[in-house]
C-alpha positions in Angstrom: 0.0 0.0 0.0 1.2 3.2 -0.3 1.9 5.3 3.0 3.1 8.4 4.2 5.7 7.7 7.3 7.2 9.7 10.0 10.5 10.2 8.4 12.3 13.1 6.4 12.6 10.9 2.9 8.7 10.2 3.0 8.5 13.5 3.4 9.2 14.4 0.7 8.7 10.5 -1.4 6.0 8.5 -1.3 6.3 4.9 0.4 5.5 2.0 -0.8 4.5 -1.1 1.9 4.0 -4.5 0.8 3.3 -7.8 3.5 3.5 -11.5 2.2 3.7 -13.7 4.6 6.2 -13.1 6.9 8.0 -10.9 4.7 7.5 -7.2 5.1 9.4 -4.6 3.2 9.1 -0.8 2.5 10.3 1.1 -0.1 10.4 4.6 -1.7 9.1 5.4 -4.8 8.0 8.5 -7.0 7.9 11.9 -4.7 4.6 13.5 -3.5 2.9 15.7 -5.9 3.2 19.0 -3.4 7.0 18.2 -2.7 7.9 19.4 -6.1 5.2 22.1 -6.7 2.5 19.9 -8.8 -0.7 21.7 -8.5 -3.6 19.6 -7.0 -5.2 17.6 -9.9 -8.9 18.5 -11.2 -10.9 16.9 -8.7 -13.6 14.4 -10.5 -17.3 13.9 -8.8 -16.5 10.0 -9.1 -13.5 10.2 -6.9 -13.3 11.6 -3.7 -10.5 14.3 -3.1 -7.2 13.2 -2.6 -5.4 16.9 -2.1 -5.9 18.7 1.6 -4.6 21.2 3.0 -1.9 21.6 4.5 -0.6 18.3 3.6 -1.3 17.5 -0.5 -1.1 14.5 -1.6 0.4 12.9 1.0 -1.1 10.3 2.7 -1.6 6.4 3.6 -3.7 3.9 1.4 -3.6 0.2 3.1 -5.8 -3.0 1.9 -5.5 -5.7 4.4 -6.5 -9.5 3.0 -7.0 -12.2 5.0 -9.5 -14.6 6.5 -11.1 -15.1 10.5 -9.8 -11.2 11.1 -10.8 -9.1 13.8 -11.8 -5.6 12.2 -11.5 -3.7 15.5 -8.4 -5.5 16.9 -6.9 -4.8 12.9 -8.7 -1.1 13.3 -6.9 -0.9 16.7 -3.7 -1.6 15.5 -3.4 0.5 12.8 -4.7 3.3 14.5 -1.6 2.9 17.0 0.7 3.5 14.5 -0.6 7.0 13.8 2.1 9.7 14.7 0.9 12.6 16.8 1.8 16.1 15.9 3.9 16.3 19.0 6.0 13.5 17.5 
């Protein structure tokens, strides 16, 4: 999925998170669309925005896949990882 992490390269390039098992890696990919100036694309009635203030385009898209999952444990977790602005 792609995600937006609390370091100074995803800052500035989008991340790229992939789980397989018990293989987990992250990588960088192509930079965010407001860290080199891109204007915010034409927004489309079909899609909801993907541009906000103050932030872009940056943000975090996950699909989680599996079977016997507990949404609100899954929610839970996920949730954790969120940084605050204090961090």
């Amino acid at each position: 999925g792609l995600v937006w992490l609390a370091t100074r390269q995803s800052h500035w390039q989008q991340g790229m998170a992939s789980l397989a098992g018990r293989r987990f890696t992250v990588s960088y990919g192509n930079p965010w669309s407001v860290a080199i100036g891109d204007p915010p694309p034409p927004q489309q009635q079909e899609q909801p925005p993907l541009w906000q203030e103050p932030w872009g385009d940056r943000r975090t898209e996950l699909v989680v896949i599996g079977q016997n999952m507990d949404h609100a444990d899954i929610t839970a977790a996920l949730e954790a990882c969120v940084a605050t602005d204090d961090e």
